[in-house]
KOLTORLO-206888 format. One record per residue (C-alpha): residue number from 1; residue in three letters; chain; x, y, z. Coordinates in nm, 3 decimals. Layout:
N
  nr rest kette    east   north      up
 NUM  ALA     A       X       Y       Z
...
***
This chain:
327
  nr rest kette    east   north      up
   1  UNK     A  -9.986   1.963  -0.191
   2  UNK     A -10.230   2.133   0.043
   3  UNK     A  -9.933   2.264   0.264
   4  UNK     A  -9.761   2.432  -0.038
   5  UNK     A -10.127   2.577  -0.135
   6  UNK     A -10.162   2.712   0.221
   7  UNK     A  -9.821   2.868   0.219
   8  UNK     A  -9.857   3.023  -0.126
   9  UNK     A -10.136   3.157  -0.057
  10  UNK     A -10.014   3.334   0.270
  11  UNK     A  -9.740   3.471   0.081
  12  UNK     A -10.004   3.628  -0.182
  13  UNK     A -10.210   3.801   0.087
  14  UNK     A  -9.875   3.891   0.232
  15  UNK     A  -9.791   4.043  -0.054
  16  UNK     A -10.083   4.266  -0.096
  17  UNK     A -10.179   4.319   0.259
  18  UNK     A -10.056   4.689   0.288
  19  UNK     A -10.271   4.824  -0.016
  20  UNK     A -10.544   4.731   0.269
  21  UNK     A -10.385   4.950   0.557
  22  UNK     A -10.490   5.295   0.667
  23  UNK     A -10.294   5.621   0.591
  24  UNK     A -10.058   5.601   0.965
  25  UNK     A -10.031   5.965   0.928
  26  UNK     A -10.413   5.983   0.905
  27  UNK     A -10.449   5.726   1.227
  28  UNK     A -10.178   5.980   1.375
  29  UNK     A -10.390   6.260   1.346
  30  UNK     A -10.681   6.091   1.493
  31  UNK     A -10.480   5.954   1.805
  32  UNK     A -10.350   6.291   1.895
  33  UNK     A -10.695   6.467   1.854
  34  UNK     A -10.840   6.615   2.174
  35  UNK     A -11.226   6.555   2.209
  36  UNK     A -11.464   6.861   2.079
  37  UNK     A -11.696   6.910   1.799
  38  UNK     A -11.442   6.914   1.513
  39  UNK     A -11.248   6.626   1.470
  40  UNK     A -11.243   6.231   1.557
  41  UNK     A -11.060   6.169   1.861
  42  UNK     A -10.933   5.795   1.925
  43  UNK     A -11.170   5.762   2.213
  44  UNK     A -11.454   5.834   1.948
  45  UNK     A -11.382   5.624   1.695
  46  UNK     A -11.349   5.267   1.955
  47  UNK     A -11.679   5.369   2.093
  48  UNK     A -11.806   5.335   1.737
  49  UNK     A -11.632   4.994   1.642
  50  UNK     A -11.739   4.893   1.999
  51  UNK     A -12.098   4.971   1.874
  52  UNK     A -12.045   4.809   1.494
  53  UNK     A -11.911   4.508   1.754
  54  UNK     A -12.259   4.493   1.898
  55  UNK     A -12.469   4.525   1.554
  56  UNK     A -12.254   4.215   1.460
  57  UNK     A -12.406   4.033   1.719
  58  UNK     A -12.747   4.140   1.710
  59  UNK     A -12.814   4.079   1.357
  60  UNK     A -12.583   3.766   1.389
  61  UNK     A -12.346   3.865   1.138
  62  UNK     A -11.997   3.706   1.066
  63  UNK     A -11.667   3.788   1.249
  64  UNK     A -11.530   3.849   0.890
  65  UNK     A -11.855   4.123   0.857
  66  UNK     A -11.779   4.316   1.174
  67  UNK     A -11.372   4.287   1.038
  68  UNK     A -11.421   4.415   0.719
  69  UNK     A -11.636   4.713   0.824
  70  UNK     A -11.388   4.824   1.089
  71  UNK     A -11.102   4.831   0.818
  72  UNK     A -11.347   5.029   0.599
  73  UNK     A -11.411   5.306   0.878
  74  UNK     A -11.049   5.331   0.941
  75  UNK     A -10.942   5.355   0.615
  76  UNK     A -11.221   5.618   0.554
  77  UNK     A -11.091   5.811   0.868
  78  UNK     A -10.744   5.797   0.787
  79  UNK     A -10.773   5.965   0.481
  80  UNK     A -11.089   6.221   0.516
  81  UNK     A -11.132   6.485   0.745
  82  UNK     A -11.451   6.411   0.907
  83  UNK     A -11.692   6.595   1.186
  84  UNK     A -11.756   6.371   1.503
  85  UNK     A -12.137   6.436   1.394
  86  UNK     A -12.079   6.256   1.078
  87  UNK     A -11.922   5.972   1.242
  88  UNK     A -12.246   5.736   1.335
  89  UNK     A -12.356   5.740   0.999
  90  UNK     A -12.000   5.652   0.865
  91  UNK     A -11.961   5.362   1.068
  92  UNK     A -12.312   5.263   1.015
  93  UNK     A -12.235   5.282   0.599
  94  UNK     A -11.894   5.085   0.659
  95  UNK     A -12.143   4.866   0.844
  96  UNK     A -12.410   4.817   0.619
  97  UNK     A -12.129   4.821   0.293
  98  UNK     A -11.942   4.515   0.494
  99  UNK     A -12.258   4.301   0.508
 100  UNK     A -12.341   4.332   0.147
 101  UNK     A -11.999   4.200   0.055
 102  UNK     A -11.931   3.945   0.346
 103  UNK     A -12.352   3.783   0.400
 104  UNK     A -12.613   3.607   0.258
 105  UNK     A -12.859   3.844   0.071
 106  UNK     A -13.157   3.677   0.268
 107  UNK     A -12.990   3.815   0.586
 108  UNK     A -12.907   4.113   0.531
 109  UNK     A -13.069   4.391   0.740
 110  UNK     A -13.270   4.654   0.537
 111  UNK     A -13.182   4.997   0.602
 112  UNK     A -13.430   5.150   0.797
 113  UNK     A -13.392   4.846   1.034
 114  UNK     A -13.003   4.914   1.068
 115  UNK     A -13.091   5.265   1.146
 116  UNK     A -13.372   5.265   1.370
 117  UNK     A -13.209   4.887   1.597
 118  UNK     A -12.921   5.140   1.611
 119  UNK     A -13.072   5.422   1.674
 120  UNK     A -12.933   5.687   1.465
 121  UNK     A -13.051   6.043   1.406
 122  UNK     A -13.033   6.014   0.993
 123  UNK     A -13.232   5.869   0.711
 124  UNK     A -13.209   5.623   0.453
 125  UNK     A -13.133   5.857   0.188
 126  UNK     A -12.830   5.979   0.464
 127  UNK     A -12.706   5.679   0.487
 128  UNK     A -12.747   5.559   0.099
 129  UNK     A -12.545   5.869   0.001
 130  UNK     A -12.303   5.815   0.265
 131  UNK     A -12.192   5.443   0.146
 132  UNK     A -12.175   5.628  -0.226
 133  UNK     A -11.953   5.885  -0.082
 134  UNK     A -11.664   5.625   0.069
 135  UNK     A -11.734   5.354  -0.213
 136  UNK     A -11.577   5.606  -0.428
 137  UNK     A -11.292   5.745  -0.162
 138  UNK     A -11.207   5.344  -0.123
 139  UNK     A -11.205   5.291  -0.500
 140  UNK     A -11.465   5.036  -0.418
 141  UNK     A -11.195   4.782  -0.266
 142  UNK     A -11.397   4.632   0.005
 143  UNK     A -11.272   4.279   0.011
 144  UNK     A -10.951   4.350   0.231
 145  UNK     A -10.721   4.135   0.305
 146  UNK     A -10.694   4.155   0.714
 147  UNK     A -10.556   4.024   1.035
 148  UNK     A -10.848   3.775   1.020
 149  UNK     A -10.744   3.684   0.641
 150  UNK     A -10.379   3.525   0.832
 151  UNK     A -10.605   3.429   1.124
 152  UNK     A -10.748   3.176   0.931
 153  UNK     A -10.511   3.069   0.704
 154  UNK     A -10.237   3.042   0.988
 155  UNK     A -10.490   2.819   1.177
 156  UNK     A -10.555   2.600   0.848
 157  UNK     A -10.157   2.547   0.876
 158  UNK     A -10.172   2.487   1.205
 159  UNK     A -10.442   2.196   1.159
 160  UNK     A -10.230   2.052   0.852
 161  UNK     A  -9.885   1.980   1.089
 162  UNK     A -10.018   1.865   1.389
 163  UNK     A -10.307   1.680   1.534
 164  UNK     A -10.320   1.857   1.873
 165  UNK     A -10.410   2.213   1.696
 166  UNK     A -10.776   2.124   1.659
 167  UNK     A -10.771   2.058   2.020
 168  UNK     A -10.618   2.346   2.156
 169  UNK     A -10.603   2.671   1.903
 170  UNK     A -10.979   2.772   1.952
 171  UNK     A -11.057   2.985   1.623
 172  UNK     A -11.374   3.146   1.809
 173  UNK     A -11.148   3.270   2.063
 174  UNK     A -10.891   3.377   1.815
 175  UNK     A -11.140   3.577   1.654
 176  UNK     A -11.254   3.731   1.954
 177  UNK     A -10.942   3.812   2.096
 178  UNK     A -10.878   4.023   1.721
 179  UNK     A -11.214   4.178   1.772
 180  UNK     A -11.126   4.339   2.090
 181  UNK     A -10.799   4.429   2.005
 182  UNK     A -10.971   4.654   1.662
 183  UNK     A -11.164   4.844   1.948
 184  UNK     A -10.818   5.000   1.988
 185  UNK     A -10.729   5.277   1.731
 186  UNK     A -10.381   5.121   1.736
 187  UNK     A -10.405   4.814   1.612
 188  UNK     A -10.512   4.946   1.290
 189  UNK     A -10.153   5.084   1.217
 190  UNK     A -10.052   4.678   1.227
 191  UNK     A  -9.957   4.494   0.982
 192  UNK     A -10.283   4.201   0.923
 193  UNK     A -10.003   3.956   0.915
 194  UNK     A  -9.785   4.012   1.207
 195  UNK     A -10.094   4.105   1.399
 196  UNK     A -10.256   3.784   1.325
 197  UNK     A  -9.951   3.617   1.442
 198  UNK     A  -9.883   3.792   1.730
 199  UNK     A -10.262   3.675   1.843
 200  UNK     A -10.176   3.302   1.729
 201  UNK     A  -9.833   3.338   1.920
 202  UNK     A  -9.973   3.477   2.261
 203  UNK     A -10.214   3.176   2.262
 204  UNK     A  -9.934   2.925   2.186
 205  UNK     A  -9.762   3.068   2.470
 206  UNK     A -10.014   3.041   2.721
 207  UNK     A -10.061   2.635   2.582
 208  UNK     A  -9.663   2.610   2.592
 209  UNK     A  -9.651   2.364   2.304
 210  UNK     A  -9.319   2.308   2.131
 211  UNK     A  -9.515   2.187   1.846
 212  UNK     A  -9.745   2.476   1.770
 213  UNK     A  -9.407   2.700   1.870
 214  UNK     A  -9.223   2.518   1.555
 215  UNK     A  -9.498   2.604   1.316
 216  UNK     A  -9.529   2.966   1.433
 217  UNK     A  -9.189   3.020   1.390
 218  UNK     A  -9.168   2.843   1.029
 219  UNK     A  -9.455   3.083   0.930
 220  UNK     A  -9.267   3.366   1.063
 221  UNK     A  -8.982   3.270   0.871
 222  UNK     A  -9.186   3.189   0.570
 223  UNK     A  -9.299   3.576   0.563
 224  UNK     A  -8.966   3.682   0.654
 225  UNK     A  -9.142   3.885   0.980
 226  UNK     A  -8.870   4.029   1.163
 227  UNK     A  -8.846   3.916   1.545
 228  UNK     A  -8.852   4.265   1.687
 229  UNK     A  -9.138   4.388   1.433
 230  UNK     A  -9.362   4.086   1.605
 231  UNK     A  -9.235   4.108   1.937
 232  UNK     A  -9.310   4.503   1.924
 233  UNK     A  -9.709   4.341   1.884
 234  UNK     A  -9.722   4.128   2.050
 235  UNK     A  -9.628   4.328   2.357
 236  UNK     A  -9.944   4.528   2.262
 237  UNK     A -10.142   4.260   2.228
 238  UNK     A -10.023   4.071   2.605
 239  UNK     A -10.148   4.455   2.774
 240  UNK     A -10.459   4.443   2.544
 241  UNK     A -10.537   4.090   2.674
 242  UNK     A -10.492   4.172   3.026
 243  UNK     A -10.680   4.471   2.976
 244  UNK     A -10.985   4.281   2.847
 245  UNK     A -10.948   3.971   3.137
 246  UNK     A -10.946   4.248   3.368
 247  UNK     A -11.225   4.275   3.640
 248  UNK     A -11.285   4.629   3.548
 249  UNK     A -11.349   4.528   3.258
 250  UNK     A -11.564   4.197   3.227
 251  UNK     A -11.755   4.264   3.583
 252  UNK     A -12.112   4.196   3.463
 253  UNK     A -12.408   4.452   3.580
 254  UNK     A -12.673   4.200   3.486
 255  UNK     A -12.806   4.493   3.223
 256  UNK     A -12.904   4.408   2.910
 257  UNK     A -12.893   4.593   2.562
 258  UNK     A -13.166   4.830   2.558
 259  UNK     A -13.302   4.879   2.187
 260  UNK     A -13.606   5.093   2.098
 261  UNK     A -13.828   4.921   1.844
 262  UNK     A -14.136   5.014   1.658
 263  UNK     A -14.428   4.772   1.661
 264  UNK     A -14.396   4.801   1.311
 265  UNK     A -14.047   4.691   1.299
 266  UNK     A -14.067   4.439   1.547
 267  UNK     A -14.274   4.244   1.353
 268  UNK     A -14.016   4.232   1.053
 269  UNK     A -13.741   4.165   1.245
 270  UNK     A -13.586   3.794   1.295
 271  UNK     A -13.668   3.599   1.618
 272  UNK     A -13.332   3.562   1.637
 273  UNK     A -13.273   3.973   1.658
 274  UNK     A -13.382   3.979   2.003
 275  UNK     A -13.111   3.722   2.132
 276  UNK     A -12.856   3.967   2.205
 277  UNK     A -12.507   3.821   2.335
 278  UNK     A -12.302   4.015   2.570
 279  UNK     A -11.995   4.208   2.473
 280  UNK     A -11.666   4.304   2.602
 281  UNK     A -11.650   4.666   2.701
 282  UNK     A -11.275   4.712   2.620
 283  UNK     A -11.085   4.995   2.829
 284  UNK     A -10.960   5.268   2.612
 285  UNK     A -10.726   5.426   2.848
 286  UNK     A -10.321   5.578   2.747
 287  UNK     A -10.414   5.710   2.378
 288  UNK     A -10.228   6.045   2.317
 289  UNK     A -10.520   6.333   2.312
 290  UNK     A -10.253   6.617   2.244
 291  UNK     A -10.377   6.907   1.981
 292  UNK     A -10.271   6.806   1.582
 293  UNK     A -10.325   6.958   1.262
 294  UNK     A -10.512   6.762   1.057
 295  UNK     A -10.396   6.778   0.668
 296  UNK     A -10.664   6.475   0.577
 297  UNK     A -10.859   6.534   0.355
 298  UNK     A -11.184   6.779   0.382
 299  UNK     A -11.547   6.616   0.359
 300  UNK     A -11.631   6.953   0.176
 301  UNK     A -11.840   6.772  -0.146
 302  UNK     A -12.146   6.806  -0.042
 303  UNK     A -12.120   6.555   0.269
 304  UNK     A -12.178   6.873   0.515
 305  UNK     A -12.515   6.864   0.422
 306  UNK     A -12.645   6.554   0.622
 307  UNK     A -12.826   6.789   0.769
 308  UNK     A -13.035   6.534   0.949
 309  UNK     A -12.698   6.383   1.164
 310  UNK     A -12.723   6.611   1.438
 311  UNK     A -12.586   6.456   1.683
 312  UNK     A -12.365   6.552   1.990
 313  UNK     A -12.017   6.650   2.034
 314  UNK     A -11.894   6.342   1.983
 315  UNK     A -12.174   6.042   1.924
 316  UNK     A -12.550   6.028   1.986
 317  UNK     A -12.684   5.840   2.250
 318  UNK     A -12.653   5.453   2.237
 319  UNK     A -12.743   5.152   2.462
 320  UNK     A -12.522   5.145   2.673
 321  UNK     A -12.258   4.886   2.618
 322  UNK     A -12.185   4.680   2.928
 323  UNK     A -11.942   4.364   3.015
 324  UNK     A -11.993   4.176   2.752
 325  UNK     A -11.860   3.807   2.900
 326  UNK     A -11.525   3.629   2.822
 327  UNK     A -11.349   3.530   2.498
***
C-alpha cells in the first residue's frame, strides 16, 4: 500500500513538474550574456546562488529553503529582464520569500538581519517591494515541485525495496551533491525528475549495487524517462561531481566567513548564527558568454527605482566564499 502511494505520488509531481521550470529561452539568454552593467551573465547569477548557499547555512535553514529560493530566482530571471545591480536584492527576496514558505515562523530571520548578515546596499522597504514585485510575476506559486521533491521521494522508494538503502544512499549527501550542481546555470534547464535521478543513479554507480540498480531502473520506467534524456544528465552531473571533488576546488585556506555585525544586531541574533559551516566553492568554468538579445521581459514598472541598490557591475562586495569541505 505504501509502495503504490509512493509511486502515485511520483507520477503526480511528475506530472506537474514543468509548470515549475524556467523559460529555457530566458536561461538561454542569460548563458550567452557577456559580463557588463546591463544584463545577468551566467557567471553572475552562480555567484548569487553560491551566496543564497551560504545564508542557508548561516541562519541554519533547510536544504528544501535554499532549493526553493534558487528555483524562484531562476524563474524570475528567465522571464524578466533584469540589471546586474538589481540582482542582490532579487536573490535576497527569493531568499527571504523561500523561508517564509519552507521554516518555522520562530526562525525566520527578520529583514534588516538578512540584509545587514548579508551585507547588501538596500533597505527594508527595497527589499519588501522587491518580494511584491516577483510574488506577482510568479503568480505567487512558490511551493515548486523540484529535483529535491524526486530526491526524496525516490529515496523513500529506495528504503521501501531494500534494506541495504538506509545503509548506503546518504540523503545529506544527495542533497548536497543537488546543491552544488544548482550553482550551475544549467542545471536549471533540467527536468526535477530526471535530474534527481541522474544524482540517485551516479551514487548507485559508484556503490555498484544490483539492487539499488533494479529500483532505479523500475522508477525510470515508471516515469517513462527516456535512456538518452537521463544519460544526457547524468553526463553533466559525473563532470559536475568531479569538478566539485577537485583539489582546485575543495583546497581549504583555513579562512573563515567574514560578516560585519552591529553590536546592536549581534545581540538579536541566534548563538547558533555565528557557527558558520564551510561551503563548496563550485568552479564555474565552459558557460557560453557570447553577445544575445534579450527579448525577456523589461523590469520597467517602477523596479528601476531601487535607487538605493547601487551596487557594482555585476554584485557588491561579499565575504568571500572559500572551500567549503566535502559532500
Amino acid at each position: 500500500m505504501e509502495a503504490f502511494k509512493l509511486m502515485k505520488q511520483l507520477k503526480t509531481n511528475f506530472e506537474q513538474e514543468a509548470h515549475y521550470l524556467p523559460r529555457e529561452k530566458g536561461l538561454n539568454l542569460i548563458e550567452s550574456s557577456l559580463e557588463n552593467d546591463r544584463q545577468i551573465s551566467a557567471r553572475c547569477r552562480d555567484a548569487r546562488v553560491e551566496d543564497l548557499w551560504s545564508l542557508t547555512n548561516f541562519f541554519g535553514y533547510s536544504t528544501q529553503t535554499f532549493v526553493q529560493a534558487v528555483n524562484l530566482l531562476d524563474r524570475f530571471l528567465a522571464m524578466m529582464k533584469v540589471q546586474p545591480k538589481h540582482l542582490s536584492c532579487i536573490s535576497l527576496s527569493c531568499f527571504h520569500i523561500a523561508a517564509k514558505v519552507v521554516e518555522e515562523e520562530c526562525n525566520i530571520s527578520s529583514t534588516h538581519d538578512l540584509i545587514r548578515i548579508s551585507q547588501s546596499k538596500f533597505t527594508v522597504s527595497d527589499l519588501s517591494r522587491m518580494e511584491k514585485i516577483i510574488s506577482e510575476k510568479l503568480n505567487f506559486q512558490f511551493k515548486a515541485i523540484t529535483a529535491l521533491t524526486f530526491l526524496h521521494l525516490y529515496h523513500e522508494v529506495t528504503l521501501l525495496h531494500t534494506s541495504e538503502g538506509k545503509d548506503s544512499l546518504n540523503l545529506d549527501k544527495l542533497e548536497a551533491q543537488l546543491k552544488a550542481c544548482l550553482c550551475r546555470l544549467v542545471f536549471s534547464k533540467a527536468k526535477p525528475s530526471v535530474l534527481a535521478l541522474s544524482l540517485i543513479a551516479q551514487e548507485i554507480e559508484a556503490l555498484q549495487s544490483a539492487d539499488l540498480l533494479e529500483i532505479a531502473q523500475h522508477i525510470q520506467r515508471h516515469l517513462k524517462i527516456a535512456d538518452g534524456e537521463l544519460l544526457y544528465w547524468r553526463e553533466l552531473v559525473a563532470k559536475c561531481m568531479m569538478d566539485y571533488s577537485s583539489p582546485e576546488c575543495c583546497k581549504p585556506d583555513n579562512k573563515k566567513l567574514v560578516w560585519i555585525v552591529s553590536r546592536r544586531t549581534a545581540q538579536n541574533l541566534h548563538s547558533s548564527y555565528y557557527s558558520v559551516p564551510e561551503l563548496p566553492t563550485i568552479p564555474e568554468g565552459g558557460w557560453d558568454e557570447s553577445g544575445s538579445e534579450d527579448s525577456s521581459e523589461d523590469m520597467s514598472c517602477g523596479e528601476d527605482s531601487l535607487g538605493s541598490d547601487s551596487e557594482g557591475p555585476c554584485f557588491p562586495p561579499r565575504p568571500r566564499r572559500h572551500s567549503y569541505g566535502h559532500t
